[in-house]
ZATORTI-125949 format. One record per residue: residue number from 1; residue in three letters; z, y, x of N, C-alpha, C in turn. Coordinates in Angstrom, 1 decimal, always signed. Example, Ala and Ser with C-alpha at 12.3 -4.5 7.8 and 13.67 -1.06 7.14 Angstrom:
BEGIN
<pos: 1 code: ALA n.Z: +7.8 n.Y: -5.7 n.X: +13.2 ca.Z: +7.8 ca.Y: -4.5 ca.X: +12.3 c.Z: +7.8 c.Y: -3.3 c.X: +13.2> $
<pos: 2 code: SER n.Z: +7.1 n.Y: -2.2 n.X: +12.8 ca.Z: +7.1 ca.Y: -1.1 ca.X: +13.7 c.Z: +7.9 c.Y: +0.0 c.X: +12.9> $
//
This chain:
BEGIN
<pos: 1 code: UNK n.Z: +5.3 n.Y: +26.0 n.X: +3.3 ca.Z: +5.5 ca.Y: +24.8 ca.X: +3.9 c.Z: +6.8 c.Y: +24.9 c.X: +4.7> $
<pos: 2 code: UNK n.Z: +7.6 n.Y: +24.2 n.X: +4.5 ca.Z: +9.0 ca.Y: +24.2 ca.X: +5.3 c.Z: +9.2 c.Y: +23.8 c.X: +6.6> $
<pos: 3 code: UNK n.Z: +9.5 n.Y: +24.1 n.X: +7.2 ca.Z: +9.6 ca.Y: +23.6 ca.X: +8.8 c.Z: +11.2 c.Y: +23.3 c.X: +9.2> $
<pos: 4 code: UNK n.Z: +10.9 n.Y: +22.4 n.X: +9.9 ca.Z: +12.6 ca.Y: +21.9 ca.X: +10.5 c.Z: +12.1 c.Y: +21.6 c.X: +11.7> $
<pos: 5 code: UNK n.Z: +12.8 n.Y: +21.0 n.X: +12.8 ca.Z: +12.8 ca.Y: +20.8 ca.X: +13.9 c.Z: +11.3 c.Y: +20.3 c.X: +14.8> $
<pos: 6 code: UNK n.Z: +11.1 n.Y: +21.3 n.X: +16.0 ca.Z: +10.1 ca.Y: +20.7 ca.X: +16.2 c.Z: +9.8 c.Y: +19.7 c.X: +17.1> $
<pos: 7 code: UNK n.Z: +8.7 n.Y: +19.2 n.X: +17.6 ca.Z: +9.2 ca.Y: +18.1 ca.X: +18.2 c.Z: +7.2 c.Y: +17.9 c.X: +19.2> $
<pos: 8 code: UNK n.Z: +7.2 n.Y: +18.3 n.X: +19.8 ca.Z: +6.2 ca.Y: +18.4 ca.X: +20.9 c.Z: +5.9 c.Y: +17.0 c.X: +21.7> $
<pos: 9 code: UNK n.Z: +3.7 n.Y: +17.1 n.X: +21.6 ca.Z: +3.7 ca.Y: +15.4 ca.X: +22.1 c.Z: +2.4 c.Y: +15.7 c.X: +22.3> $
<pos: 10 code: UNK n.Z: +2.1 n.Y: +15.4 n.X: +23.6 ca.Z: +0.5 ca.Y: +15.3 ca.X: +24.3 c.Z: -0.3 c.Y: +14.5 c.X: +23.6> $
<pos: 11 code: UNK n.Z: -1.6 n.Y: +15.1 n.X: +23.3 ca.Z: -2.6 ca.Y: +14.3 ca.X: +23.2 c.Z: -3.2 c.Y: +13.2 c.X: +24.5> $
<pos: 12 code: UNK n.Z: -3.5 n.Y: +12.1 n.X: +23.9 ca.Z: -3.8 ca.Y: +11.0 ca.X: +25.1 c.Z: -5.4 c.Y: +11.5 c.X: +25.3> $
<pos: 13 code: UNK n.Z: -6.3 n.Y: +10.8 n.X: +26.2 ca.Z: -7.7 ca.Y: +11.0 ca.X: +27.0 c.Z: -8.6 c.Y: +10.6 c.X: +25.3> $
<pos: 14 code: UNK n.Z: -8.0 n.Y: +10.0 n.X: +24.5 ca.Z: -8.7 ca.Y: +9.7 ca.X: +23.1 c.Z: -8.6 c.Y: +10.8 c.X: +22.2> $
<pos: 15 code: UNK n.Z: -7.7 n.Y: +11.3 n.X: +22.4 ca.Z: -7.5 ca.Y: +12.8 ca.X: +21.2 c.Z: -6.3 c.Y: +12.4 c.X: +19.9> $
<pos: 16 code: UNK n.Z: -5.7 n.Y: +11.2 n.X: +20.5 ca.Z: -4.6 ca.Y: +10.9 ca.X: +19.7 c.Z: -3.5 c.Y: +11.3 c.X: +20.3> $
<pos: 17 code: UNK n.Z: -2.6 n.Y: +11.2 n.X: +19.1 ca.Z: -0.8 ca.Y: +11.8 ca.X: +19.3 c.Z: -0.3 c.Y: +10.8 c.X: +18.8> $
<pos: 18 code: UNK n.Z: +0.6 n.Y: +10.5 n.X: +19.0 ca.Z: +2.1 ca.Y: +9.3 ca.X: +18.9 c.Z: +3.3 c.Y: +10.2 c.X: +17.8> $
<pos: 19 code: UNK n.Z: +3.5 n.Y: +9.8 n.X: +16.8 ca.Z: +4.0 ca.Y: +10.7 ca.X: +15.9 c.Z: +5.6 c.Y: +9.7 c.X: +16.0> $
<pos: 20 code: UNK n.Z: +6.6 n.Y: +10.2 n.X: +16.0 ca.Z: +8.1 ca.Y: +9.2 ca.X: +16.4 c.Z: +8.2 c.Y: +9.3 c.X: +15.0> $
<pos: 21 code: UNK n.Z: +9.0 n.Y: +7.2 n.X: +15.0 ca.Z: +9.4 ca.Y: +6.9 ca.X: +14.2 c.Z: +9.8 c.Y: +7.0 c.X: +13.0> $
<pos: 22 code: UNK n.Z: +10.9 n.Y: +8.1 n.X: +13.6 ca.Z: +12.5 ca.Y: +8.9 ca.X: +12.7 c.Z: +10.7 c.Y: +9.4 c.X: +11.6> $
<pos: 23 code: UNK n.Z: +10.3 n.Y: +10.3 n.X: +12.0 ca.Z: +9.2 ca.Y: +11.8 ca.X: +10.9 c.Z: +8.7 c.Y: +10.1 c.X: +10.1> $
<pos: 24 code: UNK n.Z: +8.2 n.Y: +9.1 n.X: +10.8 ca.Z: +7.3 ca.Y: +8.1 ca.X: +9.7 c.Z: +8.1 c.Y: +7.5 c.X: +8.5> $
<pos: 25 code: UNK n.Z: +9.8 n.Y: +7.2 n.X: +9.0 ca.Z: +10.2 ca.Y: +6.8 ca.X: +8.3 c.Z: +10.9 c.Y: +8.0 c.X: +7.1> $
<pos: 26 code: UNK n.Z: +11.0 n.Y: +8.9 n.X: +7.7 ca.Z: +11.4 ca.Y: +9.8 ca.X: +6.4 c.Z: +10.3 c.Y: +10.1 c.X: +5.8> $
<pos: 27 code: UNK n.Z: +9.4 n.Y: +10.3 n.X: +5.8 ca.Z: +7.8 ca.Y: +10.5 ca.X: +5.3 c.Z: +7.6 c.Y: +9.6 c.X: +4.4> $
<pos: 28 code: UNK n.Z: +7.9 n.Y: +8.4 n.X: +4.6 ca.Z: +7.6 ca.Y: +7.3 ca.X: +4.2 c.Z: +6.4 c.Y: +6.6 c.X: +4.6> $
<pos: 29 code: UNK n.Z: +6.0 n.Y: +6.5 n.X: +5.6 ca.Z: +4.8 ca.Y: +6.1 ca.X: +6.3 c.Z: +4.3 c.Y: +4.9 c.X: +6.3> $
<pos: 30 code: UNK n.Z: +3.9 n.Y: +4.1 n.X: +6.4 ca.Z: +3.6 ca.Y: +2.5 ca.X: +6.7 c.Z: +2.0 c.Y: +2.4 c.X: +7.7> $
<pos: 31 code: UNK n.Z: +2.3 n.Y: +1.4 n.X: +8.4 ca.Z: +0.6 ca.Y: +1.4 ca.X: +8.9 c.Z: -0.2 c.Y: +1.6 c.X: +7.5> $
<pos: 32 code: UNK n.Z: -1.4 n.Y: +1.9 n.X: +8.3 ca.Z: -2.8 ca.Y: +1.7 ca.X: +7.3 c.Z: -2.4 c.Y: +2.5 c.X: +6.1> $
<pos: 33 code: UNK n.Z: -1.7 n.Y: +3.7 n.X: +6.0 ca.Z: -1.4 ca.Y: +4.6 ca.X: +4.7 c.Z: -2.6 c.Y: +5.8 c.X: +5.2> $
<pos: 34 code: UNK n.Z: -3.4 n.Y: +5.8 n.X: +4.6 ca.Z: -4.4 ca.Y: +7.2 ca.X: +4.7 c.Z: -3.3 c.Y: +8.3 c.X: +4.5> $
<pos: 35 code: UNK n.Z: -4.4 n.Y: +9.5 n.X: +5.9 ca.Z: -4.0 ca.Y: +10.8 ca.X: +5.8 c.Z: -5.4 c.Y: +11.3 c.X: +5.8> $
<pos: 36 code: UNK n.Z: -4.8 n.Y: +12.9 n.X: +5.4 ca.Z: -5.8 ca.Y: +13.9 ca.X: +5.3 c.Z: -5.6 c.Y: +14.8 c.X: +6.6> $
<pos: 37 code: UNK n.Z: -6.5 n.Y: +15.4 n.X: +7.4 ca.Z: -6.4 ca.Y: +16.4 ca.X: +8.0 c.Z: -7.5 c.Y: +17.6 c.X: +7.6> $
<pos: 38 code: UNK n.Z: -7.0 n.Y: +18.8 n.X: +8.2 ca.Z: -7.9 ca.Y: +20.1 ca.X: +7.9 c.Z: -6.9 c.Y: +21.2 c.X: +8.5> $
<pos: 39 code: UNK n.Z: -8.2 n.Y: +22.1 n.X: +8.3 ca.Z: -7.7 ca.Y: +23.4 ca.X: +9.1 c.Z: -6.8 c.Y: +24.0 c.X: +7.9> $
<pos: 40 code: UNK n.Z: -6.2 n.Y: +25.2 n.X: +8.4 ca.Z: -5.7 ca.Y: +25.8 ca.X: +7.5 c.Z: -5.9 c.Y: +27.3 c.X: +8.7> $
<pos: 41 code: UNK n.Z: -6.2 n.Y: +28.1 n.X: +8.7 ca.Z: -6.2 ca.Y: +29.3 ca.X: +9.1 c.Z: -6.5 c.Y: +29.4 c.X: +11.0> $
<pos: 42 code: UNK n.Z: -5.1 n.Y: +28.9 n.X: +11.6 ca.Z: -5.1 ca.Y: +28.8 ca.X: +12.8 c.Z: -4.2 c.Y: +27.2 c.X: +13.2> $
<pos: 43 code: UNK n.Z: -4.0 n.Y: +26.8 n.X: +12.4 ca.Z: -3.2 ca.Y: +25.2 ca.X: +12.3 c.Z: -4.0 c.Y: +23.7 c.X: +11.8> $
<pos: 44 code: UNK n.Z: -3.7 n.Y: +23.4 n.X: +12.6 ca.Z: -4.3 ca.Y: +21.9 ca.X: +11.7 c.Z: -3.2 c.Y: +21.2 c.X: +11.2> $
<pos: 45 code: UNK n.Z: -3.5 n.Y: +21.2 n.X: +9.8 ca.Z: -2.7 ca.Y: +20.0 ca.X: +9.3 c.Z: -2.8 c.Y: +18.5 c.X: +8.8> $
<pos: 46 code: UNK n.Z: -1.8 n.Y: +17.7 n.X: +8.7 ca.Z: -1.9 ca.Y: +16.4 ca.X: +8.5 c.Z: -0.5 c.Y: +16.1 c.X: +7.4> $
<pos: 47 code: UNK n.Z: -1.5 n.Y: +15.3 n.X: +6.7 ca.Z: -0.7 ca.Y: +15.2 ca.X: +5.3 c.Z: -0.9 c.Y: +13.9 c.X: +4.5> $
<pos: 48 code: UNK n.Z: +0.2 n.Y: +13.2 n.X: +4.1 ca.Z: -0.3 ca.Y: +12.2 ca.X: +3.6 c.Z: -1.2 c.Y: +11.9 c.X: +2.5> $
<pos: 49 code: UNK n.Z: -2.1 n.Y: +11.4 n.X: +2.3 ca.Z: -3.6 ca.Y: +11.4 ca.X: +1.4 c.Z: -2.8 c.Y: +10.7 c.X: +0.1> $
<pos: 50 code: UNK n.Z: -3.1 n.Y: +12.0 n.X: -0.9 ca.Z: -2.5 ca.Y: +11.9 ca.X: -2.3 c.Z: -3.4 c.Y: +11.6 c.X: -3.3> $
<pos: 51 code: UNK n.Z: -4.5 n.Y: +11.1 n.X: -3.8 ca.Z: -5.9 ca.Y: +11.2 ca.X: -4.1 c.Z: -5.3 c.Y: +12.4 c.X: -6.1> $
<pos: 52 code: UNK n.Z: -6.4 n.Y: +13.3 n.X: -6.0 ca.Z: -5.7 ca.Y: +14.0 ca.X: -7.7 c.Z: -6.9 c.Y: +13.6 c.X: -8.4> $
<pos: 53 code: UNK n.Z: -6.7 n.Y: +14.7 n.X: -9.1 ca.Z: -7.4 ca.Y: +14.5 ca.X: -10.7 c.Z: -8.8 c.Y: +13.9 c.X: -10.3> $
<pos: 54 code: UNK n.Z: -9.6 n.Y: +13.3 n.X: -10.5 ca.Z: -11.0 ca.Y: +13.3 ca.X: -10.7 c.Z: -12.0 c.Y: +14.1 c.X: -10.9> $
<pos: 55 code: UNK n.Z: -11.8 n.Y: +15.1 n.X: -12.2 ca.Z: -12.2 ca.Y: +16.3 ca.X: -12.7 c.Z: -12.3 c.Y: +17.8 c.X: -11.7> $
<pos: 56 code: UNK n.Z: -10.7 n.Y: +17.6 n.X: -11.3 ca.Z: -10.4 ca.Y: +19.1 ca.X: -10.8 c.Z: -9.2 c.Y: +19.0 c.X: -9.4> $
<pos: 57 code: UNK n.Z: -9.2 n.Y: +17.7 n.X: -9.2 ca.Z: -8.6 ca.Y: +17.9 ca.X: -7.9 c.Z: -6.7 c.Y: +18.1 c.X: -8.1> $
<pos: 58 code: UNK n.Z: -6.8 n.Y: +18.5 n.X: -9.0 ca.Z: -4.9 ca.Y: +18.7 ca.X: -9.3 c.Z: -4.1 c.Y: +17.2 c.X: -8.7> $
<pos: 59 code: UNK n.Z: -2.9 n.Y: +18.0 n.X: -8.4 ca.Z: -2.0 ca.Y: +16.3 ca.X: -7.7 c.Z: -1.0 c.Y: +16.4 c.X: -8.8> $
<pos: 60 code: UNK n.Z: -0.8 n.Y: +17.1 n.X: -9.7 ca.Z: +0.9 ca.Y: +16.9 ca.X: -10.4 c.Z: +0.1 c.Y: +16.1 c.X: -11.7> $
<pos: 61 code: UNK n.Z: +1.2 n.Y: +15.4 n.X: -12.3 ca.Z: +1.1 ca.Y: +15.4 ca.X: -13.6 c.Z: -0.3 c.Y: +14.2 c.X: -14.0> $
<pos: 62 code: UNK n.Z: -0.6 n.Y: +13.5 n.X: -12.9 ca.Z: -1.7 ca.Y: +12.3 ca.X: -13.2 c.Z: -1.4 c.Y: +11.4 c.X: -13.8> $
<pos: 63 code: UNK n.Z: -2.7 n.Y: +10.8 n.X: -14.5 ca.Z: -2.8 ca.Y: +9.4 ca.X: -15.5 c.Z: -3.5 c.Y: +8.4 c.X: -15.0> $
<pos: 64 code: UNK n.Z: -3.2 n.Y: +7.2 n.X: -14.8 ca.Z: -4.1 ca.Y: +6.2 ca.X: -14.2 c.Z: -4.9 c.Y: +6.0 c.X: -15.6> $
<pos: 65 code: UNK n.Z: -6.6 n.Y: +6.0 n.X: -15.2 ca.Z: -7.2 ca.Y: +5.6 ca.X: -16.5 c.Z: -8.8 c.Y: +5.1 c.X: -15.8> $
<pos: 66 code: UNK n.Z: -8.6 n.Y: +3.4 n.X: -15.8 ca.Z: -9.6 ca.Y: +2.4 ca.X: -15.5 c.Z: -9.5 c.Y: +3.4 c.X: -13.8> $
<pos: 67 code: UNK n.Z: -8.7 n.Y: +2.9 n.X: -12.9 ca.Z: -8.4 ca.Y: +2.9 ca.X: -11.6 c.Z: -8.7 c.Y: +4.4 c.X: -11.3> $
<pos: 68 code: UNK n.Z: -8.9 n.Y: +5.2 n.X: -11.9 ca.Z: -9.7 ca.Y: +6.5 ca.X: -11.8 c.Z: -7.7 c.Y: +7.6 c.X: -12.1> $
<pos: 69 code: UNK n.Z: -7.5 n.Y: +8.9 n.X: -11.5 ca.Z: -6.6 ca.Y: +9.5 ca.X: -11.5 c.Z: -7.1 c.Y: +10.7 c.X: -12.3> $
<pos: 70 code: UNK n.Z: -6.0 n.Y: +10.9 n.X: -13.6 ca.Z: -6.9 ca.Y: +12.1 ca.X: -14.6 c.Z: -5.4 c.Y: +13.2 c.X: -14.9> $
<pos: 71 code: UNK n.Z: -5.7 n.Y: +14.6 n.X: -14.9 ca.Z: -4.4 ca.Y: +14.9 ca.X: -14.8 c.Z: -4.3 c.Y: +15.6 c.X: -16.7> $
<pos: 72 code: UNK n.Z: -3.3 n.Y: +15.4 n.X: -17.4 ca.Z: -3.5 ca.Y: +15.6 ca.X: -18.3 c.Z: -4.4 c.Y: +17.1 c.X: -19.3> $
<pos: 73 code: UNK n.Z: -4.5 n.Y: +17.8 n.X: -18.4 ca.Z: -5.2 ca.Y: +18.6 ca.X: -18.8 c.Z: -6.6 c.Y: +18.5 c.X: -19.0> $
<pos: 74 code: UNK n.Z: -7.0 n.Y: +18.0 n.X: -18.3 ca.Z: -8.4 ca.Y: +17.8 ca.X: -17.7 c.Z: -8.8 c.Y: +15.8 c.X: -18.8> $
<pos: 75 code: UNK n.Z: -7.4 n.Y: +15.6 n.X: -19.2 ca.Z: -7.8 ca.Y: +14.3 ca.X: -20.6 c.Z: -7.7 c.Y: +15.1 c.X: -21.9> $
<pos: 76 code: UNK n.Z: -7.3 n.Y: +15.8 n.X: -22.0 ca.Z: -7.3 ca.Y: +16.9 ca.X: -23.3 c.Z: -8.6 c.Y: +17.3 c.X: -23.3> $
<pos: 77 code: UNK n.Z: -9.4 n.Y: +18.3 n.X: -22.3 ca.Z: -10.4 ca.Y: +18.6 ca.X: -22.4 c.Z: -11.3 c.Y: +17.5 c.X: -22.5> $
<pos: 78 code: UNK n.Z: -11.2 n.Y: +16.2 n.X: -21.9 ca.Z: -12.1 ca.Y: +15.3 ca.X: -22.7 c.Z: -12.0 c.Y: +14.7 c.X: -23.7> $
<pos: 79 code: UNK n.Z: -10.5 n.Y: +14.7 n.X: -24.5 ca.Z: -10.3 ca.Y: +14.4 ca.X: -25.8 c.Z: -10.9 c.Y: +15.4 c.X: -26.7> $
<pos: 80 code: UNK n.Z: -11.2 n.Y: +16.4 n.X: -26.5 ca.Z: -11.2 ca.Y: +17.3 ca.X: -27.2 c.Z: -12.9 c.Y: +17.3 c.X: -27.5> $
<pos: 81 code: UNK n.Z: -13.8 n.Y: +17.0 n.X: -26.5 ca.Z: -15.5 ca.Y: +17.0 ca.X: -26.1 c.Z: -15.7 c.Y: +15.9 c.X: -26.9> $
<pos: 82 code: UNK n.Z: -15.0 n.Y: +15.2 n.X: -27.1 ca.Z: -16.0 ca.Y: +13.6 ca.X: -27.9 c.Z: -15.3 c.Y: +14.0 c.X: -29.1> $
//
C-alpha cells in the first residue's frame, strides 16, 4: 500500500473523522459511495467498496451477468459444469 503525505484529524464525541476534500476528490469520492472498513494487523483501514466475483471474491477481470459480478475464471468453471 503506498503512502504519500500524511494528514492527521480528531475523531469527534461520535467516533467520526472529516476526511478533506483534496483525498475525496482524487479518490474519486461522491456522497453516499460505500466504503469498506477492517482491521489489517495493527491499522484500520478504509477503502472504497469494490463489490468482486460472486463465487470467489476476486476484484480484477469482472463480468456483469444478470446484475451479479463474475470474474472470468470462476464463468469458465461454470461453463465448463453444465
Amino acid at each position: 500500500m503506498g503512502e504519500t503525505a500524511a494528514v492527521v484529524r480528531r475523531l469527534d464525541g461520535l467516533g467520526r473523522l472529516v476526511l478533506p476534500s483534496e483525498l475525496l476528490r482524487t479518490m474519486d469520492v461522491r456522497p453516499g459511495d460505500p466504503f469498506e472498513l477492517f482491521v489489517d494487523q495493527d491499522q484500520i483501514v478504509l477503502r472504497k467498496y469494490q463489490p468482486g466475483c460472486i463465487f470467489c471474491g476476486r476484484r480484477g477481470d469482472l463480468i456483469s451477468f444478470q446484475n451479479k459480478r463474475v470474474c472470468r475464471e470462476c464463468l469458465a468453471a461454470l461453463a465448463a459444469a453444465t
